[in-house]
Steps between C-alpha positions, in 0.01 A plus 500: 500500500768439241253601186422830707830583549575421094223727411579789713846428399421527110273800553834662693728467212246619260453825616820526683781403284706809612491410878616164576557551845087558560391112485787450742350738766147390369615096571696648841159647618247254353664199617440510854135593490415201241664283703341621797146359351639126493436465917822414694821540278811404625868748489659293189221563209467850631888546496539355127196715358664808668860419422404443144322801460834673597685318308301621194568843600841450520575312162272808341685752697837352373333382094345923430210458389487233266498220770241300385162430717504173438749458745242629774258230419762223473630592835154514646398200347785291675472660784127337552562214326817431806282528766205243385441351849351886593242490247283227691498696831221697344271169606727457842258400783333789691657329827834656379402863424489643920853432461585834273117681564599783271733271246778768492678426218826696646795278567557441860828327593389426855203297348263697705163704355533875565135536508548258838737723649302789544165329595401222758189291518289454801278208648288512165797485217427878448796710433524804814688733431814548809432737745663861436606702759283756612562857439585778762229731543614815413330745776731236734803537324433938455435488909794268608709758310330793693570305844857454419566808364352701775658251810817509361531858462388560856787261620740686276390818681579370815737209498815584354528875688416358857887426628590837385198631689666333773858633446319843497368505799816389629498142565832327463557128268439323769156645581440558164549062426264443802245710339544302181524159688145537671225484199707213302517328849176548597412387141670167529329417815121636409526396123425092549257592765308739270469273231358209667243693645406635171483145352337382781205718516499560132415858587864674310310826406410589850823466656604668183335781554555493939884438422527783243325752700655472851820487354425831296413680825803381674754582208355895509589493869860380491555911419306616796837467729844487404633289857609160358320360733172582385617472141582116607132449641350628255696330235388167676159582481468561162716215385284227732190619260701587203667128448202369304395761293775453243450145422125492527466754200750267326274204587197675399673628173598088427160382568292738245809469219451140293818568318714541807815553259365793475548618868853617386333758307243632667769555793676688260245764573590487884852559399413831284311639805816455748694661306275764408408573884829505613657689206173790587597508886896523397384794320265666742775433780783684292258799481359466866693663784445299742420677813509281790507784768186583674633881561640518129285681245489467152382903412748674371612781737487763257099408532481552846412887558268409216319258673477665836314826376215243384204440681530266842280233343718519164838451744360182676342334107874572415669350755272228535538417141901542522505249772291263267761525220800440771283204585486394212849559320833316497502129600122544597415508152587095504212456644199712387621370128485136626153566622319663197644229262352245756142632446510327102606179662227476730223569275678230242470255795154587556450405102644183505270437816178574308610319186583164732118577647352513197667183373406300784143613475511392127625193583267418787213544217667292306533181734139534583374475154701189485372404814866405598561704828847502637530274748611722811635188712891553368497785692620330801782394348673798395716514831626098445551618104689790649762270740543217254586806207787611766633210572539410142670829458755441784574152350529651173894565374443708217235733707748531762785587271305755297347626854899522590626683209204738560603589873889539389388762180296660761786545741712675262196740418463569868909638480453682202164642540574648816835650441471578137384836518687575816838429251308740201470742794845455608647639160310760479123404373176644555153434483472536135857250450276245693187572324700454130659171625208350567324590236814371249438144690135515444515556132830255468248267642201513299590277190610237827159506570372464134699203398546318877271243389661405215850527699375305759420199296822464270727597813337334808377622828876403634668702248343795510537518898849478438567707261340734764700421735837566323338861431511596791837442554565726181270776699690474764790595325382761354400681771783438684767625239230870389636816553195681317113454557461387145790270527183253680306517189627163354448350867145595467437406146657165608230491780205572278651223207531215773215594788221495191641158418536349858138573642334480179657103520480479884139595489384225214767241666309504839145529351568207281650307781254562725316184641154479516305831710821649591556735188462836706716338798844430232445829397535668840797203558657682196472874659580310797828421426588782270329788629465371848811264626713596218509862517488545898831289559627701190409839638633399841826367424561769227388777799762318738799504189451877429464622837867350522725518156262711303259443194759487233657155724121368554470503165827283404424243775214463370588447155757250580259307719183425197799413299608239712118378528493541126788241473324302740110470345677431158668196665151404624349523165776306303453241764159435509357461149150375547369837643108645356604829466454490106139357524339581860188305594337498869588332764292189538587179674574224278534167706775522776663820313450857418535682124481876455 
């Protein structure tokens, strides 16, 4: 090795006398790759050879170029000739070799073989490669994005305009808190109940597609009569079949992602189409009339000698069609808009139903040629698996804080979604204020959505909830002290920053959490207590404190009240320091204690 090195060093200086510096690099380089033949080398002869080689450089960079080569070889010389317990390795026992397979002749400080790092060896002492996660398919990710979209913008037709709908007709706060009380209710009670029978039977597409259908039908006829009574019935109706549909697309959306940090993003998708259909409506509303009358007309009266020297049979297609557009106009326009964007989200449902046929057929074929049929005896046991997952739950501290937190977020949504746009309309908004507002929230949430995964996991699942939490009791403010419909704006961007941030982390928390068979079940627990519990008591109480001292006072109660249970879960939290909410695993049973 050392006459090599003198040769290649001679032939260097020879015909590179003007460039020192090139048998430096040319040692720098060579070095590693000659040692590299010897078998396993250890850090110090690699270390000397290299550091020599520099060394070179440097007393040539510092000498011009007159530093003689001779130096070089000296250096490298020594360098060897320190190191002469290396040179017999080249005849070290085979027995010692599977300890560096690839001799990598980089230094390692932790004394461990990269090569080993990135490979394992089976049964055999062959090296397997670790298993990678597996990709997304990309028609699932292109039609979870459809489905979101097109839900979400149907809600945004609908949701957000439905108390004023109600303060039209003339309903009072009281009434109007009832109203918004009886879906979340109903929701809290039917949730749980849904979701166990769609573990249970292992059948979550067709109650899917029951649930989202009946509760369609019944949403179009809450417009059919304006007596609260009816509205109230009708509301019930549709909220007993409604409760599941929500957090069965999010379960069916988690089960076909692999990457379910992702879920934050593609939900982004269902925040763009909220604010897109209710931004649309706000628009169509500021231009509607809104004829409610049934003896109103909306022909101009200048057109009316016009119209009666026309044929009979022209008068009646006129009229008829003039009592189609009154039908049709104002408040009623909630609801036709809420059921054409419905029609994409059925047929996306549909999709996702053929897709999970085809797979099981595929798989099917695939346990038969390994003639390794699934055993069909565990089927029995999916109701025990069912009560010993809620019992863990129950007995579970963090699940019932995080479950807790959940219901108190959804409480102050219940206040504020209710009475939000009754305070807009209070200083003066219209339909197209609304519309704008929530369409500033659903773009100020978007990059929420994008980067909630991420957020999630430096912040914690605790964190984030409170931080949402103490935004509300900003919101709150807000509203309370506007004087202008665009003084809500920051309320609303507020809403968009923190709601993409809280479900986004509520949603992976419980699915991560979730024990054994019960995945669907803590997601309808989460809409449970948000959407259900959560926002009923909200709307109620909020009804009951408006009807009396106003909006402007139900606002600053409630602001003072999250701030106090801010104080309170941040007391919790310093307290108790050996919470999961970093890491989430399931629930499992782990001797004579539970772990989430």
């Amino acid at each position: 090795m050392t006459d090599m090195l003198l040769r290649i060093n001679q032939q260097q200086c020879t015909h590179r006398r003007d460039r020192p510096w090139a048998l430096g690099l040319f040692v720098f380089l060579l070095i590693p790759r000659a040692t590299h033949a010897w078998g396993p080398v250890r850090e110090k002869p690699l270390l000397s050879l290299s550091s020599c080689s520099r060394h070179w450089m440097l007393s040539c960079r510092g000498g011009g170029s007159t530093a003689s080569p001779a130096v070089a070889t000296s250096l490298i010389a020594s360098a060897i000739q320190a190191n002469p317990s290396d040179k017999p390795q080249e005849q070290a026992s085979p027995a010692a070799k599977p300890n560096n397979p690839e001799h990598h002749p980089i230094p390692n400080e932790n004394k461990v073989s990269p090569s080993t790092e990135l490979t394992t060896k089976d049964e055999n002492n062959h090296q397997v490669s670790p298993p990678q996660q597996e990709e997304d398919d990309p028609q699932i990710l292109f039609l979870i994005r459809i489905l979101f979209l097109s839900y979400y913008s149907s809600l945004g037709a609908l949701l957000p305009y439905l108390p004023v709908y109600y303060h039209s007709l003339g309903h009072g706060g009281q009434i109007i808190g009832m109203l918004g009380a009886v879906k979340p209710l109903t929701t809290f009670i039917v949730a749980p109940f849904w979701g166990l029978v769609a573990d249970q039977t292992q059948a979550p597409f067709a109650i899917l597609k029951v649930t989202f259908l009946v509760s369609l039908v019944g949403q179009l006829l809450v417009a059919a009569s304006h007596d609260y009574r009816y509205i109230m019935i009708m509301v019930f109706l549709t909220a007993l079949f409604n409760a599941p549909v929500k957090s069965l697309i999010d379960s069916m959306v988690m089960d076909h992602i692999h990457d379910q940090s992702r879920y934050g993003r593609l939900r982004l998708w269902g925040q763009m189409g909220f604010g897109l259909g209710s931004s649309g409506v706000g628009v169509l509303l500021s231009r509607s009339k809104g004829v409610i009358s049934s003896t109103a007309t909306s022909i101009p009266a200048s057109w009316t000698e016009s119209i009666a020297k026309l044929p009979m049979a022209v008068q009646k297609f006129i009229s008829v069609a003039d009592k189609f557009w009154q039908a049709i106009t104002g408040y009623r326009l909630l609801f036709l808009t809420h059921a054409a964007l419905s029609i994409p989200t059925w047929l996306a449902i549909l999709k996702f139903q053929q897709l999970d046929k085809d797979a099981k057929v595929e798989k099917q074929q695939q346990q038969k040629q390994l003639d390794k049929p699934k055993n069909g005896s565990e089927g029995g046991k999916g109701g025990a698996l069912i009560q010993e997952g809620l019992n863990l739950l129950v007995h579970n501290g963090d699940a019932l804080f995080f479950f807790f937190l959940i219901f108190v977020v959804g409480v102050s949504s219940g206040v504020i979604e209710n009475f939000a746009y009754v305070r807009i309309r209070e200083v003066g908004g219209s339909g197209k204020d609304m519309g704008l507002s929530r369409l500033v929230s659903s773009i100020a949430g978007a990059p929420m959505f994008w980067f909630s995964g991420s957020l999630t996991q430096k912040l914690g699942a605790d964190r984030v909830l409170v931080a949402s939490l103490l935004s509300y009791v900003v919101r709150f403010a807000i509203y309370a002290s506007m004087r202008h419909p665009l003084h809500g704006l920051p309320a609303e961007a507020l809403r968009g920053i923190t709601f993409a941030a809280f479900w986004s982390t509520g949603t992976i928390y419980a699915h991560r959490i979730s024990p054994p068979g019960l995945h669907a079940t803590m997601l309808m627990f989460l809409n449970a207590m948000y959407g259900g519990l959560g926002q009923s008591l909200g709307a109620i109480i909020g009804g009951k404190l408006q009807s009396k001292v106003g909006t402007v006072w139900t606002f600053l109660y409630a602001a003072g009240v999250d701030l106090c249970f801010v104080g309170l879960v941040l007391f919790y939290l310093s307290v108790k320091t050996d919470s999961n909410f970093r890491n989430p695993t399931p629930i499992v049973r782990t001797g004579k204690t539970t772990s989430a």
